[in-house]
MARKEMAR-572053 format. One record per residue (C-alpha): y, z, x; residue in one letter; residue number from 1. Coordinates in steps of 0.001 Angstrom, whole numbers, plus 500000, padded with zeros to 6 digits. Each point is the difference from the previous one (the first is absolute). Last residue first. Layout:
pt py: Y pz: Z px: X lumlo: A drenmar: NUM .
...
This chain:
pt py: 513073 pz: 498006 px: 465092 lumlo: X drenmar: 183 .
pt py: 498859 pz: 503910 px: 499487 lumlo: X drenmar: 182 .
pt py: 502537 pz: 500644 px: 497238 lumlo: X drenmar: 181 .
pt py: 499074 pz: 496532 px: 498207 lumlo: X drenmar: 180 .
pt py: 496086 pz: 500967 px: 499729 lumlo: X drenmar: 179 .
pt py: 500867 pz: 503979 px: 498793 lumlo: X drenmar: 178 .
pt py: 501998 pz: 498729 px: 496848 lumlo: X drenmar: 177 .
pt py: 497194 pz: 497183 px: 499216 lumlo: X drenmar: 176 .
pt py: 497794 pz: 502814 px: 499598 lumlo: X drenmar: 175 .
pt py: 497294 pz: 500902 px: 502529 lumlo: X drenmar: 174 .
pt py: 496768 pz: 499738 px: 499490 lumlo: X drenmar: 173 .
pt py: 498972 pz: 496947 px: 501843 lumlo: X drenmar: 172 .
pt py: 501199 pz: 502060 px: 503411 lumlo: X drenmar: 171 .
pt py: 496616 pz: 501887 px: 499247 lumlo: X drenmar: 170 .
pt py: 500254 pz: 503201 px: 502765 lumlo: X drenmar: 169 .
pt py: 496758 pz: 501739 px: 499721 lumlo: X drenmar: 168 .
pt py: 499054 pz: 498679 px: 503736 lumlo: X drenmar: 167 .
pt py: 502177 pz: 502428 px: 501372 lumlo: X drenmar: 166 .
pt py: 497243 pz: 501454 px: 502618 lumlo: X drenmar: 165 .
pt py: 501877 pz: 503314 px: 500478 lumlo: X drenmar: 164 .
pt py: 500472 pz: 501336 px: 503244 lumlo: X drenmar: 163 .
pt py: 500232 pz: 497369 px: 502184 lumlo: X drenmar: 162 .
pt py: 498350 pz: 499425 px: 503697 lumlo: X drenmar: 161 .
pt py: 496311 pz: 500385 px: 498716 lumlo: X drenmar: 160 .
pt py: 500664 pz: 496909 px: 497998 lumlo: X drenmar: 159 .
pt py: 499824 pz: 498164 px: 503128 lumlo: X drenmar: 158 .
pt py: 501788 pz: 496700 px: 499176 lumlo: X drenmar: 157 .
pt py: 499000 pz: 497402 px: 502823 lumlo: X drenmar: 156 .
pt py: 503256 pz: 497444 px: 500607 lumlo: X drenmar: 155 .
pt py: 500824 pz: 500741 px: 503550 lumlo: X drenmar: 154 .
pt py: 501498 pz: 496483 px: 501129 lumlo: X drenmar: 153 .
pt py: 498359 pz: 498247 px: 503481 lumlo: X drenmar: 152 .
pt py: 503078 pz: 499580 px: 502350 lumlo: X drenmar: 151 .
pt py: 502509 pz: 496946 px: 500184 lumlo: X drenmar: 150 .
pt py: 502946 pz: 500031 px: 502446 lumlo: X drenmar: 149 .
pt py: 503678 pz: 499736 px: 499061 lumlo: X drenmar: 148 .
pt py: 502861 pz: 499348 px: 501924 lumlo: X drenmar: 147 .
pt py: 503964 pz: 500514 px: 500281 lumlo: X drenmar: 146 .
pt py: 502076 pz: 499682 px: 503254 lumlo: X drenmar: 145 .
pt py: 503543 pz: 501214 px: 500471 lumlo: X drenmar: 144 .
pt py: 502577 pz: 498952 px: 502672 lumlo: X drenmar: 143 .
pt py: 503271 pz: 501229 px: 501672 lumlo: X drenmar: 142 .
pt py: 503255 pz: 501655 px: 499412 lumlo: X drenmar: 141 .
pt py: 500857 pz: 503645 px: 500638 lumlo: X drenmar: 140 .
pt py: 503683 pz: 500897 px: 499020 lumlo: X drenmar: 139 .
pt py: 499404 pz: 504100 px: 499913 lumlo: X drenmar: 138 .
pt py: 497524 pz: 500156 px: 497309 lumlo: X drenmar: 137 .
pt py: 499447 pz: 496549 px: 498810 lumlo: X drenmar: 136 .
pt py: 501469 pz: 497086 px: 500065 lumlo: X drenmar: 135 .
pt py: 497972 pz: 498002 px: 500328 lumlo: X drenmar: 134 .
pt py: 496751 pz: 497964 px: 498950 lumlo: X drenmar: 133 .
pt py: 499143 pz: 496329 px: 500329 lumlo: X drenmar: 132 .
pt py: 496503 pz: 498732 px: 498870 lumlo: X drenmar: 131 .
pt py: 496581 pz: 499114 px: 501369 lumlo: X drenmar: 130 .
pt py: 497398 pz: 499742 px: 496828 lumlo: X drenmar: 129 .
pt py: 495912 pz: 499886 px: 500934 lumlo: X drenmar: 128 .
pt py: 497856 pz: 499719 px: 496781 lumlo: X drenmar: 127 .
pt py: 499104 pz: 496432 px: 500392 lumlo: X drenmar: 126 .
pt py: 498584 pz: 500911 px: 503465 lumlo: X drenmar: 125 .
pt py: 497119 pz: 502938 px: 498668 lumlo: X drenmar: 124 .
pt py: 499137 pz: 502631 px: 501958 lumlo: X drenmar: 123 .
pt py: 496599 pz: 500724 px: 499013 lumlo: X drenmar: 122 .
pt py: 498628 pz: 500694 px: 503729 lumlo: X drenmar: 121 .
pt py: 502416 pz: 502350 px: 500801 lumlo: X drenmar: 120 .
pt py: 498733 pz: 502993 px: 500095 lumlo: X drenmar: 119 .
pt py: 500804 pz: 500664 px: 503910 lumlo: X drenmar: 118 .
pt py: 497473 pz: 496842 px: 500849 lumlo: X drenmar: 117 .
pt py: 498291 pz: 497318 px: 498755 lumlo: X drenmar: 116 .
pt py: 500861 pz: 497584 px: 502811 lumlo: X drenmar: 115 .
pt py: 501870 pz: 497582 px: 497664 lumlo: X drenmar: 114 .
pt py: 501646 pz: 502843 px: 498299 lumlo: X drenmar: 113 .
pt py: 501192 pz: 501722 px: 503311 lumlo: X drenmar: 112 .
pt py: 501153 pz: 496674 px: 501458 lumlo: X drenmar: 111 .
pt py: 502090 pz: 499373 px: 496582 lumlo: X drenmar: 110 .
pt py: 500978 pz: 503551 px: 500033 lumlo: X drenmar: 109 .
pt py: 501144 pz: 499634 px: 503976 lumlo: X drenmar: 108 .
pt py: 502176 pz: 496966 px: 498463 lumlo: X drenmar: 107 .
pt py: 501639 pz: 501737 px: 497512 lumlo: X drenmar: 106 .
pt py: 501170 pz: 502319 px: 502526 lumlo: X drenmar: 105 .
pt py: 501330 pz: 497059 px: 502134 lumlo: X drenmar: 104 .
pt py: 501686 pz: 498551 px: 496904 lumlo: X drenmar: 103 .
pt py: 501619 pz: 503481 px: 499236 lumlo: X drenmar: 102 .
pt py: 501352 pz: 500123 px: 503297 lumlo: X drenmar: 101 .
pt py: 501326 pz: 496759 px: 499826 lumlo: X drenmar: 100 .
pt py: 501625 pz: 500958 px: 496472 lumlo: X drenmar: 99 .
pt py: 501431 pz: 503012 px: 502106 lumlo: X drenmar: 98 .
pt py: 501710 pz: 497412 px: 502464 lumlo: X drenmar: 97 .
pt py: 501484 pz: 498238 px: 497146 lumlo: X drenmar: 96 .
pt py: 501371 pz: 502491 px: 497671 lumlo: X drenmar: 95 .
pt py: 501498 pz: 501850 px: 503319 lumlo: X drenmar: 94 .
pt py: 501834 pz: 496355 px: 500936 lumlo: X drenmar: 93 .
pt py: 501448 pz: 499835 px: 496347 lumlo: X drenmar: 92 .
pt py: 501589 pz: 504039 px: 500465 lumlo: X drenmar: 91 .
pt py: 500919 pz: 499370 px: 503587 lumlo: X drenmar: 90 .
pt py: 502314 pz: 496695 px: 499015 lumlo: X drenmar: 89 .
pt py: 501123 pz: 501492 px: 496545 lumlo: X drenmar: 88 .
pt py: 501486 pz: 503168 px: 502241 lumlo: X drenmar: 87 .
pt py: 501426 pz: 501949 px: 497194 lumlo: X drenmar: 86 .
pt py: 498661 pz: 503149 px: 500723 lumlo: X drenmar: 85 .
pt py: 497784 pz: 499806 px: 503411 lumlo: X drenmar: 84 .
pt py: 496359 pz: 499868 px: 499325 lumlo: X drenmar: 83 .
pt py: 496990 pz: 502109 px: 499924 lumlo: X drenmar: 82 .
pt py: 496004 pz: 497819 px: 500109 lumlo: X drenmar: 81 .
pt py: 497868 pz: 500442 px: 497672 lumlo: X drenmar: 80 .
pt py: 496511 pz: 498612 px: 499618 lumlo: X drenmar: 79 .
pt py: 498337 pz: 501110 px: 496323 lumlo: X drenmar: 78 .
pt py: 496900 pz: 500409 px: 498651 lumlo: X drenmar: 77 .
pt py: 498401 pz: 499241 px: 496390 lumlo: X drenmar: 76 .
pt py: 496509 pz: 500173 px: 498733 lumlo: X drenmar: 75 .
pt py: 498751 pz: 499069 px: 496654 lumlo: X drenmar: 74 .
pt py: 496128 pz: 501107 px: 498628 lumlo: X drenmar: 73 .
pt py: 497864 pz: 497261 px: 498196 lumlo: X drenmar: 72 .
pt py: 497227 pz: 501520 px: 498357 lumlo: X drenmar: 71 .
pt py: 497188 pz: 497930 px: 499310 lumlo: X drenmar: 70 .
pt py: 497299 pz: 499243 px: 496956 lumlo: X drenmar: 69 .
pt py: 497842 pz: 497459 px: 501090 lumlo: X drenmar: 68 .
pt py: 498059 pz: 497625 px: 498178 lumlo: X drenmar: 67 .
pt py: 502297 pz: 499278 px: 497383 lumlo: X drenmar: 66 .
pt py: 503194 pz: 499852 px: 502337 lumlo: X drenmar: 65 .
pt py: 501166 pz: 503602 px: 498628 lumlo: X drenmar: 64 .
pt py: 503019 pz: 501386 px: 501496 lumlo: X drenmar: 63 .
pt py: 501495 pz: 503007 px: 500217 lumlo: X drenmar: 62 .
pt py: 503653 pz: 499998 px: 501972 lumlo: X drenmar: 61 .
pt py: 500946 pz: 502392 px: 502603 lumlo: X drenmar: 60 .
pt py: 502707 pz: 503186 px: 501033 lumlo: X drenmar: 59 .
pt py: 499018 pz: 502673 px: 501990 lumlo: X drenmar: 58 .
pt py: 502829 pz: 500053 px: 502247 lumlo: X drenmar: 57 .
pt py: 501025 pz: 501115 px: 503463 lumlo: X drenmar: 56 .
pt py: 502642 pz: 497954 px: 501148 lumlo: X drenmar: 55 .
pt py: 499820 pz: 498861 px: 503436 lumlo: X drenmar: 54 .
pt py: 503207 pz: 499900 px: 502262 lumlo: X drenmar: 53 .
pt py: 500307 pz: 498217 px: 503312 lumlo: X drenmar: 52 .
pt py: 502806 pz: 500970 px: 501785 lumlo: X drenmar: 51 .
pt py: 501787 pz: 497207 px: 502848 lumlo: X drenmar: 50 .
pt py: 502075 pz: 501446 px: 502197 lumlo: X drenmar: 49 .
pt py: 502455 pz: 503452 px: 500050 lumlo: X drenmar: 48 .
pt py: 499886 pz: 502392 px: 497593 lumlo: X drenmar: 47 .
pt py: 502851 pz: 502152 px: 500543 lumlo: X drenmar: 46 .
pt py: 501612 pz: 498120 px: 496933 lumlo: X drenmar: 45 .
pt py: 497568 pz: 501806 px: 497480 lumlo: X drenmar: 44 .
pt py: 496937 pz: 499186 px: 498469 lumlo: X drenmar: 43 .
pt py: 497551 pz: 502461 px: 498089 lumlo: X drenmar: 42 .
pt py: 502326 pz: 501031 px: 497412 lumlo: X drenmar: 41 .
pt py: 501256 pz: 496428 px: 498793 lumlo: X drenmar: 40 .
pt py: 496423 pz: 499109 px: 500281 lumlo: X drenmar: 39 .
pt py: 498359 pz: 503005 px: 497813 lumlo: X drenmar: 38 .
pt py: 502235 pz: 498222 px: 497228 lumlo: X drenmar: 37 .
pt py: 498590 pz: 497052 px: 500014 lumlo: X drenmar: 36 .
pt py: 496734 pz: 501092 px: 499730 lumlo: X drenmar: 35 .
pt py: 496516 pz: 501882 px: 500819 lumlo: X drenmar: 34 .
pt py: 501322 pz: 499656 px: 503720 lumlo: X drenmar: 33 .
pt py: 497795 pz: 500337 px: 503623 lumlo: X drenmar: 32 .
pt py: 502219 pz: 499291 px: 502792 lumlo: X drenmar: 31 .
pt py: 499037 pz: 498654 px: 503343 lumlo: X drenmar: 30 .
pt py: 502963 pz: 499546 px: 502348 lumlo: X drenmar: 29 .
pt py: 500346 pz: 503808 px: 501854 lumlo: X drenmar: 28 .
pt py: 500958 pz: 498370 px: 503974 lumlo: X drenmar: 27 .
pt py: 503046 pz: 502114 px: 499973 lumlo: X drenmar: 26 .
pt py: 497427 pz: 503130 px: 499078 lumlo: X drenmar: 25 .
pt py: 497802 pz: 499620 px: 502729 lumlo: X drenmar: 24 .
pt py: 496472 pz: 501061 px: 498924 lumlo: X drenmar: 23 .
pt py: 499335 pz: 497957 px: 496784 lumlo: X drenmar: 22 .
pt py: 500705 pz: 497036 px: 502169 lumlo: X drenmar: 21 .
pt py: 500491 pz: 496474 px: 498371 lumlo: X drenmar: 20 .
pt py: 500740 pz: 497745 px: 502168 lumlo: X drenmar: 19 .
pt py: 501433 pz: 497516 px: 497277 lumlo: X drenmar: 18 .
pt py: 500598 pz: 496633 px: 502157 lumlo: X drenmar: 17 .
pt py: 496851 pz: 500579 px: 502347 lumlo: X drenmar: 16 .
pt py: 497188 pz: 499914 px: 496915 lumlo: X drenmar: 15 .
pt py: 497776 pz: 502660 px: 500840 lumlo: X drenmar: 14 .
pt py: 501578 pz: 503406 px: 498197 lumlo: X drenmar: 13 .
pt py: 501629 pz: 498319 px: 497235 lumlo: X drenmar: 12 .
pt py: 496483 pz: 497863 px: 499147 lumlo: X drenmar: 11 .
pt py: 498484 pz: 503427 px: 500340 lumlo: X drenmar: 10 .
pt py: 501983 pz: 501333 px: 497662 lumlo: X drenmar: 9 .
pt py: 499446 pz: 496746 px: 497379 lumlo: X drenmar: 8 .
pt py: 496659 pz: 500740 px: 500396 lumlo: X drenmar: 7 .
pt py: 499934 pz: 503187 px: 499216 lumlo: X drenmar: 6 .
pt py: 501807 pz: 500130 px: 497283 lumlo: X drenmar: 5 .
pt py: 498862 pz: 496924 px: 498183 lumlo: X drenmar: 4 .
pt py: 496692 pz: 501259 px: 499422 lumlo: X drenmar: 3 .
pt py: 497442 pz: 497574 px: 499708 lumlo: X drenmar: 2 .
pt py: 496615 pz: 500707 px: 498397 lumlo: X drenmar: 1 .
């Protein structure tokens, strides 16, 4: 199963333009967010280079392909990099040099998925979206990648995990009333 934490820490601690070190706390570029919000806190001006940022969410689709039924879970990380105010020039060339990043981090998931490794193996191409984010927190700019990977659906009901079996309920009883309140 892939876990988009750790990899996308290790990706900040082995790729040479984020150098992430947990140890040295100029060097701190691997943040862990569950939002938006968590981003404005986590970055600040001191943070010098490029960031990477993965947000932790749990977040998928259900689907059922008639032979399969799948969950689809999204991911989402981030490359920042801090900009001067008002410095168009710096704030377009940031955009760019994070989308490389991005690029070269989709392309270590591409090698990872055709080598069946890291839990990436149902990474899926279709479902790969590059885009543009900034500002945030304290005038970072940079790039954002979304994907999705398939994963075998839990769909077994264990009736031991309820306590009622609420098989009584006949939604053909109910009045007209009741049918237009629940629609």
């Amino acid at each position: 199963m892939f876990d988009l934490i750790k990899y996308m820490k290790a990706v900040a601690e082995n790729l040479p333009e984020v150098g992430h070190d947990d140890n040295d706390p100029e060097k701190k570029r691997f943040h862990r967010a569950t939002g938006i919000a968590q981003i404005e806190e986590l970055l600040n001006s001191n943070t010098e280079g490029f960031n990477i940022v993965a947000i932790d969410s749990i977040d998928s689709r259900f689907m059922d392909t008639g032979s399969n039924t799948l969950d689809e879970p999204f991911f989402t990380f981030m490359v920042l990099k801090n900009c001067t105010h008002n410095d168009f020039d710096a704030v377009h060339q940031a955009k760019i040099d994070c989308k490389k990043i991005v690029q070269k981090i989709r392309a270590k998931m591409l090698y990872d998925r055709a080598n069946m490794q890291n839990g990436l193996e149902e990474l899926r191409t279709r479902n790969i979206s590059i885009f543009t984010v900034g500002p945030m927190a304290d005038y970072f700019f940079g790039a954002a990648m979304n994907f999705t990977l398939y994963e075998q659906a839990n769909t077994c009901h264990n009736p031991d995990e309820w306590t009622n079996d609420f098989t009584g309920i006949n939604p053909s009883a109910w009045t007209t009333e009741q049918n237009e309140q629940n629609s």
